[in-house]
N, C-alpha and C positions, 0 to 999 in steps of 0.2 A: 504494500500500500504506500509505501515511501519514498518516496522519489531521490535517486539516485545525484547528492549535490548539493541538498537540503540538509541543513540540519534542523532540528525538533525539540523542543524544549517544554514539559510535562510541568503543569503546575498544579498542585495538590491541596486540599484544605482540610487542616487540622481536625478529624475528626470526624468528617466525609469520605473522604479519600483511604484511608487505611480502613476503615468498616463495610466497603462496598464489595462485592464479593467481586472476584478477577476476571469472570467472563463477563461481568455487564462494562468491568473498567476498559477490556478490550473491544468491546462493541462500540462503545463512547471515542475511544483512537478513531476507531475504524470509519463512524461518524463523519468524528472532526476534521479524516484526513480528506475523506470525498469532500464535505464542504469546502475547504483552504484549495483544490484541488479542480473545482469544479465540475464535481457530478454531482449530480442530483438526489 
C-alpha cells in the first residue's frame, strides 16, 4: 500500500491507540493510505 519514496509517519493517542485491537489499527493504514493516495 506504500509507495515506494514516501516516507510515513504514525501518530498515536494516549490511550486510543494502544487499546484498539491491530487488525482494525491496520484497516485504519490501509484507509489513510488510499485516501493520501487517491483512491476512493
Amino acid at each position: 500500500q506504500g509507495r515506494d519514496g514516501w516516507d510515513y509517519v504514525l501518530i498515536g493517542r494516549a490511550g486510543a491507540t494502544a487499546d484498539r485491537p491491530f487488525p482494525e489499527l491496520v484497516n485504519d493504514l490501509r484507509r489513510a493510505l488510499d485516501r493520501l493516495h487517491g483512491k476512493p
